[in-house]
Structure formats: C-alpha cells, structure tokens
C-alpha positions, -999 to +999 in steps of 0.1 A: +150+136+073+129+159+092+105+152+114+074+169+101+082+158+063+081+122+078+051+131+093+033+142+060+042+113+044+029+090+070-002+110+067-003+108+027+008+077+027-026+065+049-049+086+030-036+068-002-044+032+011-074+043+029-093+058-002-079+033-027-090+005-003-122+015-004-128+021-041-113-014-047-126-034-021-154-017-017-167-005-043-154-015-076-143-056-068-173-062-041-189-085-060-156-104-072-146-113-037-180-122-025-184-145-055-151-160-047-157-160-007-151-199+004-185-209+020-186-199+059-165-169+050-196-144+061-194-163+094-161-148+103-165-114+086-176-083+104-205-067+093-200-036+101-162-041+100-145-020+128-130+015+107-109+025+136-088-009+134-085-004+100-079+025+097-048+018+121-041-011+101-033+017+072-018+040+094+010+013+107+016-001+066+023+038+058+044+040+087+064+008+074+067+020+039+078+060+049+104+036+071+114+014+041+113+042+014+129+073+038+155+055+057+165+014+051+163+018+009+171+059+010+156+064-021+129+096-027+110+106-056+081+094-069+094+070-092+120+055-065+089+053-042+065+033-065+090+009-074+101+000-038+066+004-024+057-021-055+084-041-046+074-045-004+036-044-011+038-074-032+062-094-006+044-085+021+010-089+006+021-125-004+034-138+025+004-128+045-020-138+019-003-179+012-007-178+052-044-168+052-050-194+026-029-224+041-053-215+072-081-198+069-112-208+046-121-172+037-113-169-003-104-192-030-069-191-047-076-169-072-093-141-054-062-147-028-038-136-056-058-106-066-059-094-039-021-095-036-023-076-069-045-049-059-023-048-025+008-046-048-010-012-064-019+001-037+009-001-018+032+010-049+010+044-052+013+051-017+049+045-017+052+072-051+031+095-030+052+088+000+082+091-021+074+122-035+071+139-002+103+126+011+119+137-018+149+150-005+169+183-022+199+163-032+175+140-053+164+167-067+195+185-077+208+155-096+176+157-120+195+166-153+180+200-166+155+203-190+173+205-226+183+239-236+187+251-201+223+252-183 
C-alpha cells in the first residue's frame, strides 16, 4: 500500500468522524444525552471541551481503522470498509462504553448504548470512506463488468 494513499485515508477517515461527531453529538442528539446525563455528569464535563484532544482522539481511531481495513483484514472498497469498520466500531465502542458505565456516573444505560450505535455508524462510514480510498487495483479488476460489456 502506498504511503500517500494511506495517508489520504487517515485524513478522510478523520474528517468523517469529526463532522459526523459533531452533527450527532452536537447538534442533532444534544438534548438526548443531556436528558439522559446521570446527575453530577456536568461536574466532570468540559465546557468548552478541549478540540485539539479531540480532534487527536479522531485522528488516532482513523489511524486504527486505515490499519484494520488496509493491512490486518486486507479488504478495500467501500462496501468491504463499512462492514469491517461496522464491525470494529461497534466492538470497540462497546467495550469502552460497559467500562465507562461500570465506573463512571456520566449517562444512564440507555443513552450508554446509543451512543455505541451512533459510534457503530460512524465508524462504519469512515471505514467505507477509508475503504474506498484504499481500494486497491486488484479489487477493482475483479468487479465483474457491467452486463453487455466484455
């Protein structure tokens, strides 16, 4: 795989779960979480949060997923890449999430297991995006042609 085709997905790959996290967290599902916040929960939350740690935070989970997608499951294509981004987003998201919750009093159970949903789709589209750029020529040569073409 070369180097600067890793590197645009990485970047792509960020971009993806930067702007998705903020229309779901932050815009469209605002309210549900703060409804469903345990009580003390604003007592540990930034307000501001710190961007540029979370904006690491996305560029380190795109860096994991062009790893997992490009080189341990070799697969490319959009497709390949939403499947096994859906696949890692929601095993990762749920392991971290059950740990929050067995420790942390942030959110209640069931805004804990959205969020590993909305994870899941974020993740997945970033890993399609991600997978589309790493799309590699032989993937591409063993799309069967259109019908009537040969």
């Amino acid at each position: 795989m070369r180097i600067v085709r890793f590197a645009v997905a990485i970047v792509a790959g960020t971009l993806v779960l930067l702007v998705l996290g903020f229309i779901l967290y932050a815009v469209v599902f605002t309210g549900y979480f703060a409804a469903n916040a345990e009580p003390g929960a604003a007592a540990v939350a930034k307000d501001p949060p710190e961007m540029p740690f979370i904006y690491l935070s996305e560029l380190i989970l795109a860096v994991l997923l062009c790893l997992v997608i490009g080189r341990w499951a070799d697969v490319s294509g959009a497709v390949a890449g939403f499947r096994t981004g859906a696949v890692f987003g929601f095993l990762m998201s749920l392991a971290i999430s059950m740990m929050f919750y067995g420790t942390v009093n942030y959110m209640n159970l069931q805004a804990t297991l959205f969020d590993v949903v909305l994870t899941t789709v974020r993740v997945a589209l970033a890993g399609a995006v991600i997978g589309m750029v790493l799309r590699t020529k032989r993937s591409a040569e063993s799309q069967p042609l259109p019908a009537g073409t040969q």
